[in-house]
N, C-alpha and C positions, 0 to 999 in steps of 0.2 A: 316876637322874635324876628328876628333879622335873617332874611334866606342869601343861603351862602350860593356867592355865581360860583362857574367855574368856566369862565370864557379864558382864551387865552390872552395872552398881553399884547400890548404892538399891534391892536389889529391884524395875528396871524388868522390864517382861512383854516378850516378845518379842512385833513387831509379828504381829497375826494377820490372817492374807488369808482372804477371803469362798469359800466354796465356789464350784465352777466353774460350776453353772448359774448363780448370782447374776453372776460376772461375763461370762455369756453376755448373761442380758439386760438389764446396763447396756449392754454394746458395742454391740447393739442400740440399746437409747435414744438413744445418741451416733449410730449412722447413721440411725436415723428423724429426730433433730433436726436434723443438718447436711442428708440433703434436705430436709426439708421447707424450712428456711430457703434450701438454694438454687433448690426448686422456687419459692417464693414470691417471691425475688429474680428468677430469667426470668419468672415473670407480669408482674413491675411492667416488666420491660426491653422486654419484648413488647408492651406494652400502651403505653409511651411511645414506642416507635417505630413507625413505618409499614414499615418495612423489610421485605425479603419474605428477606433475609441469617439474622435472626434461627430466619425461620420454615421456612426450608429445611434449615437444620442442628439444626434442635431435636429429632431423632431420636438425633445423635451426641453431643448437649452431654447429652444424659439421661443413655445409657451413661457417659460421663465422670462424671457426678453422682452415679452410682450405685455408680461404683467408687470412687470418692474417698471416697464416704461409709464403703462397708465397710472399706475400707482405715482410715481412721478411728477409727473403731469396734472394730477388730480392733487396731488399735493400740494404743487407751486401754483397753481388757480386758486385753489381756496385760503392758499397764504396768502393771497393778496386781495381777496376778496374779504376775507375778517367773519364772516359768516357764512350762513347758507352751503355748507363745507358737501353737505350729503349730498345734496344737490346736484351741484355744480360737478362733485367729480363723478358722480351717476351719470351723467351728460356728457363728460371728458369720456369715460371709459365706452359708455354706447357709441357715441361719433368715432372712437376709433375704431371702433370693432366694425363700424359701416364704411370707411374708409380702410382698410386695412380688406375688406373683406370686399372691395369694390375694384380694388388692384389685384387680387388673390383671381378674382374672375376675369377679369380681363388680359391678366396673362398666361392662367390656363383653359382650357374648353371642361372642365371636368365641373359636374355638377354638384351643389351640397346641400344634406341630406339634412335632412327640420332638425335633428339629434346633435348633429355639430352645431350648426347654428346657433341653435337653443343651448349650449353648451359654451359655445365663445359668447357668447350676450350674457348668461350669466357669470362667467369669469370676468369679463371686463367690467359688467356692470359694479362687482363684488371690489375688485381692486382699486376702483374708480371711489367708488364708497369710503372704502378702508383709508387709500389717498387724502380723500378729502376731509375726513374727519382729522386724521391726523396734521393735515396741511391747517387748519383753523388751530389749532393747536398750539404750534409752532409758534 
């Protein structure tokens, strides 16, 4: 029997994917940009309203911000990577939570307790996951 190629025509190149750290800190990029754009969308909200609604859940609208983002982020990594989805967005979601939580310290003196920690590493790590399974998907 005759084995069937399946090269492409014209001497095209097979498409090449970026090493895994490169597409670590694009995903990155993508959840630093989406908060920042939606941290800077609740200042304008907060700021044009008087409402005390805003200002009382603005602890839980973060967390939501924060996961959407990784989630995000781990998503568009692993879309571009084509596999290795769990991976890659476990790694998106932990470097944010260690950048995210390296600025967190540096702009307040207040200490944080193994319970938070262990608490934001597993969410990010969790979103970061969820992300990337889905972003391979895609």
């Amino acid at each position: 029997m005759a084995k069937v190629s399946r090269r492409a025509r014209f001497g095209a190149q097979p498409k090449k994917v970026p090493g895994v750290a490169v597409l670590i800190c694009k995903g990155m990029l993508v959840s630093l940009t989406v908060s920042l754009i939606c941290v800077l969308f609740l200042a304008l909200a907060s700021l044009a309203t008087e409402s005390l609604l805003v200002e009382n859940y603005m602890r839980y609208i973060m967390v939501a911000v924060t996961v959407i983002s990784i989630f995000i982020g781990a998503a568009y990594a692993a879309q571009r990577a084509g596999s290795a989805g769990l991976f890659i967005g476990m790694a998106v979601g932990a470097v944010y939570v260690l950048i995210s939580l390296a600025i967190g310290l540096e702009i307040t003196p207040d200490s944080v307790s193994f319970l938070v920690l262990a608490n934001k590493f597993l969410a990010g790590i969790a979103a970061g996951a969820l992300g990337g399974l889905v972003g391979v998907n895609l």
